[in-house]
C-alpha positions as CSV (number, residue, x, y, z in Angstrom):
1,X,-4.9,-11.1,-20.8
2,X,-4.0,-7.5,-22.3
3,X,-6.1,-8.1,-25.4
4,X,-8.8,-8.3,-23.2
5,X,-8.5,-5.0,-21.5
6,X,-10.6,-2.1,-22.1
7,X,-9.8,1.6,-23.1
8,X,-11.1,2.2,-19.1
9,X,-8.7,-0.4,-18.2
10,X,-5.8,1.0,-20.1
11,X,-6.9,4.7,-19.0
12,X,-6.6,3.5,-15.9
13,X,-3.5,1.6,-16.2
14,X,-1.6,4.4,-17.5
15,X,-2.5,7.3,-14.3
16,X,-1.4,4.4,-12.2
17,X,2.2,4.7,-14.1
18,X,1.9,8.4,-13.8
19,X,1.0,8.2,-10.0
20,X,4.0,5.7,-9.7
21,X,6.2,7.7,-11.7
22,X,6.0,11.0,-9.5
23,X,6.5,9.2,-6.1
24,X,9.6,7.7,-7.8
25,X,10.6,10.8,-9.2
26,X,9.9,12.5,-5.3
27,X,12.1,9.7,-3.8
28,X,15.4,9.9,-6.5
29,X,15.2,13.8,-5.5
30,X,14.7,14.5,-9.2
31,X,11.6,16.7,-8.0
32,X,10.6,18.0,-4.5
33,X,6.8,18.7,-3.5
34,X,7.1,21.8,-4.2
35,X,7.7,21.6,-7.7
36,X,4.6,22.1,-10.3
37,X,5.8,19.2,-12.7
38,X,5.9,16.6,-9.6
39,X,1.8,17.8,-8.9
40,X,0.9,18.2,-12.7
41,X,2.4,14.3,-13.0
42,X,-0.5,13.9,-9.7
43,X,-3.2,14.8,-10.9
44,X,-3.0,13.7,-14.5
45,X,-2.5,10.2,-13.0
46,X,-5.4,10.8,-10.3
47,X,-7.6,12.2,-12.9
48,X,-6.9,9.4,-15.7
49,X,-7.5,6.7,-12.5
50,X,-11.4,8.4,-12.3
51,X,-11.9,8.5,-15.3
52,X,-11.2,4.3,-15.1
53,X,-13.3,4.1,-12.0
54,X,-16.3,5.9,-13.5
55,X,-16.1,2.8,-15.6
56,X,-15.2,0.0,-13.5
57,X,-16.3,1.4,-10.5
58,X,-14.8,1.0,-6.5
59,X,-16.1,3.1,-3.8
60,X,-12.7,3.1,-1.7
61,X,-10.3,3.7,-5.0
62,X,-13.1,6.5,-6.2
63,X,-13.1,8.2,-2.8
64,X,-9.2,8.3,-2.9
65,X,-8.7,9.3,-6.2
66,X,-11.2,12.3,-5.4
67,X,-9.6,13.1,-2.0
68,X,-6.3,12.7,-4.3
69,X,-7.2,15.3,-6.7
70,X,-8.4,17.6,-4.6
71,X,-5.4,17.5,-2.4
72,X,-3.2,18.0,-5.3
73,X,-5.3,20.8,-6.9
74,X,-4.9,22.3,-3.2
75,X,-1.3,22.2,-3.2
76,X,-0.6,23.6,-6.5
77,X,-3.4,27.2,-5.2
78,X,-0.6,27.0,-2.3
79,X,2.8,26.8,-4.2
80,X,1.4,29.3,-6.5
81,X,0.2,31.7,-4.1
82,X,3.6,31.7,-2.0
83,X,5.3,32.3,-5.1
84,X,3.4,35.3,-5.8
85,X,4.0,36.5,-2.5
86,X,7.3,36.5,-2.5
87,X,7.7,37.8,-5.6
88,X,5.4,40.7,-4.6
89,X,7.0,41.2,-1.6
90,X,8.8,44.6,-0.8
């Protein structure tokens, strides 16, 4: 069964890991949501999961993956603009 898989397949199997990685890592405490490692690990594994689907595409996985991405992308603008902020702040 594995030699039959793809290089969309494996893509694809690997940001699933990634995905699976940083909710595990978000539920040992290891990283918070606020942290820029825990949203990186995100959106490699969302990105890496649409590059799959581009191949082997799913309506309901693409839509997800792009709602996923944009979600992450939005939370990393915020973290990064509080921090600058703060750090600006008199």
């Amino acid at each position: 069964m594995i030699a039959s898989l793809d290089i969309f397949q494996v893509i694809g199997f690997v940001g699933m890991i990634f995905i699976v990685f940083a909710y595990f890592l978000l539920q040992t405490g290891t990283y918070d949501t606020q942290s820029l490692k825990f949203q990186l690990i995100n959106l490699i594994g969302a990105v890496l999961l649409l590059i799959s689907l581009c191949v082997h595409f799913n309506l309901g996985s693409f839509i997800i993956e792009v709602f996923w991405i944009f979600i992450t992308l939005y939370g990393i603008y915020k973290n990064y603009k509080e921090k600058h902020t703060i750090k600006n702040s008199p």
